[in-house]
N, C-alpha and C positions, 0 to 999 in steps of 0.2 A: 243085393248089395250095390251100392253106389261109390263109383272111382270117378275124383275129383286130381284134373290135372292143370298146374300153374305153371308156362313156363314163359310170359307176357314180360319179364324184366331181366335183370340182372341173375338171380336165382331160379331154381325149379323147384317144385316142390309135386307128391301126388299124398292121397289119400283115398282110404278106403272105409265107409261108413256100412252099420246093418241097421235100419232101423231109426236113421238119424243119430246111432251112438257109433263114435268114430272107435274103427277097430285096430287101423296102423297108418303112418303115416311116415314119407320120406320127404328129406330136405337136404339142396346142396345148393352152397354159395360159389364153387370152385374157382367161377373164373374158362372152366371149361366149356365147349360148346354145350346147349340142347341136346342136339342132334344126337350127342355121344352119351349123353348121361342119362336121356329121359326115360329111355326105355328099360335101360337096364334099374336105374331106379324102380320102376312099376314092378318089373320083374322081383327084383329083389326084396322088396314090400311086400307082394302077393306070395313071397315064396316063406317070410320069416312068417307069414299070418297064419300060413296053414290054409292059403285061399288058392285056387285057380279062378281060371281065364272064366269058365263057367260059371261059375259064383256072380259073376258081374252082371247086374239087369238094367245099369243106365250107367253112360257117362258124362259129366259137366268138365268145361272146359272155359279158363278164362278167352273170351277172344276178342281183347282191347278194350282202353286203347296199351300200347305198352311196345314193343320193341318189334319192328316189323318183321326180321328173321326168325325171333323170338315165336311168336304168336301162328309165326306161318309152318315153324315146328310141333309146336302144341296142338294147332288146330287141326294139322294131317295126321297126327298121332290118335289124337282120339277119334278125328273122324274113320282111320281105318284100323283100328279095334274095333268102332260099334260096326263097321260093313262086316268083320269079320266073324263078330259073335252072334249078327242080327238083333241089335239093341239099340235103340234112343242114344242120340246124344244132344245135347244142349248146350248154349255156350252163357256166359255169363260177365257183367261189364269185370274187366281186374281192376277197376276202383272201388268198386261195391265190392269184392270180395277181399280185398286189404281192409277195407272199414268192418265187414264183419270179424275179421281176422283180430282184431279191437276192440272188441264189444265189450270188453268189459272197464272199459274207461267209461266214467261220466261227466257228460258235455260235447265237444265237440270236436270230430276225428275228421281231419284231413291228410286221404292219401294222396303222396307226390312220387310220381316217378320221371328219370332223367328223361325227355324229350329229342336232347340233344338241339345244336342253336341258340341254347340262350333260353329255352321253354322248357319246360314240364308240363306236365299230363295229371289231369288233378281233379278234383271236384268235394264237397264240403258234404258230411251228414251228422246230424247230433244223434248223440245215443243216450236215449233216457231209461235205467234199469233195463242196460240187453237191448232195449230195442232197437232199431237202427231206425232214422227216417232222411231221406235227400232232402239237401236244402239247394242244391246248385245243380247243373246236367255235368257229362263227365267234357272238360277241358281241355284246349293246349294254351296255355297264358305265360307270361314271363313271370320269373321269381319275384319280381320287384312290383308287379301287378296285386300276384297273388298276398306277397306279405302286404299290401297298401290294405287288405281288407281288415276288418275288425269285426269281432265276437266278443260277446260277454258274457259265455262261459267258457271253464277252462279249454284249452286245446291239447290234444293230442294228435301228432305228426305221425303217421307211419308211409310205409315204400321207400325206394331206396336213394332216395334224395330229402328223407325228412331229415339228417343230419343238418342238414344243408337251409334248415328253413325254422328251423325251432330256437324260439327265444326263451333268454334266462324266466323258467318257472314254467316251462311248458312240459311235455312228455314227450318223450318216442315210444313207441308201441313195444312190449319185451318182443314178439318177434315181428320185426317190420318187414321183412321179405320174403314172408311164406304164407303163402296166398290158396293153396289149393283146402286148407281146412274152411277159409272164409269162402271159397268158390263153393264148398257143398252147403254152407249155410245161406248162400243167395239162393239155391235150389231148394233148398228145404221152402224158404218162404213165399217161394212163386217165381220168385225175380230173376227169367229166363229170359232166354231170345234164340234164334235160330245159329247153330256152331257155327256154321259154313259162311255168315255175312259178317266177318271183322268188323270189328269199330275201330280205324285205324287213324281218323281225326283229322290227321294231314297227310300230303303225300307221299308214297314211300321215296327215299334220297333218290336212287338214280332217277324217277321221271320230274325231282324237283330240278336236279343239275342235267338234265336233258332242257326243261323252261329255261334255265338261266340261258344256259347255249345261245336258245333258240332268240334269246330278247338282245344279247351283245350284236 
């Protein structure tokens, strides 16, 4: 069984697949920390499924780019589960795993999450019948950068700044900020990378306002 955990933005989300068929999943937008809800989510997931801690033979975990407290919750989360249980974990980009979180739009899905500064975190994939393919690497661009671009097939906006970027006639994803069912289907198709190395884009704030300091 495969536990897939997102907590890279504004939301968290897990999930739990047998077989690449997903068995249950948890999602919370609160407002509340990570820290406070991730675990017991899992808990609570695994406890409505009829599953234990056993049951689990890999974990995927979004790890960036997406919110640096965020990511650094998620990423020790699953990394000490799998030390715990002696099992794989993986991490997976959280832009690829919003875009598969989509898949079922056709044309082309770009996910945006808030950056903070005046940026977003983003990157472009078309999806032709389900299938996903990148067209751009994963971003930090300004909003006014990224809307300067142009497609000529439909678009569909998701993560938690597609409000914030979708024009009359376009779409938002039905769930734009639950990321951990698309994180097991980046895994299903190969599209791993190492948990423990973030892809955090830019620098985390304090050692940005440590540079500034250092340049006044």
């Amino acid at each position: 069984m495969l536990l897939a955990i997102d907590s890279s933005s504004v939301a968290a989300s897990c999930a739990i697949f047998s077989q690449e068929l997903l068995v249950a999943e948890n999602f919370q937008n609160t407002g509340l920390t990570h820290s406070s809800t991730l675990l017991p989510m899992i808990e609570s997931m695994m406890k409505n499924a009829g599953k234990t801690p056993g049951d689990i033979s890999q974990i995927i975990v979004t790890n960036g780019p997406g919110s640096f407290t965020g990511l650094r919750i998620g990423i020790s989360t699953a990394l000490g589960l799998a030390k715990a249980l002696g099992i794989p974990c993986l991490g997976v980009s959280s832009l690829m795993a919003l875009a598969y979180g989509a898949a079922g739009h056709q044309g082309v899905i770009i996910p945006v999450m808030d950056a903070r500064r005046d940026q977003l975190y983003t990157a472009s994939f078309s999806c032709d019948d389900g299938v996903i393919s990148r067209i751009c690497p994963d971003r930090a661009i300004s909003r006014h950068e990224l809307l300067a671009e142009n497609y000529d097939k439909p678009i569909c906006w998701t993560g938690d700044a597609a409000a914030q970027c979708r024009r009359d006639g376009q779409h938002i994803a039905a769930r734009p900020y639950s990321a951990a069912y698309g994180a097991a289907q980046c895994a299903f198709m190969g599209h791993t990378r190492k948990a423990e190395q973030p892809e955090y884009l830019r620098l985390p704030q304090a050692e940005r306002e440590r540079m500034e300091k250092q340049r006044v």
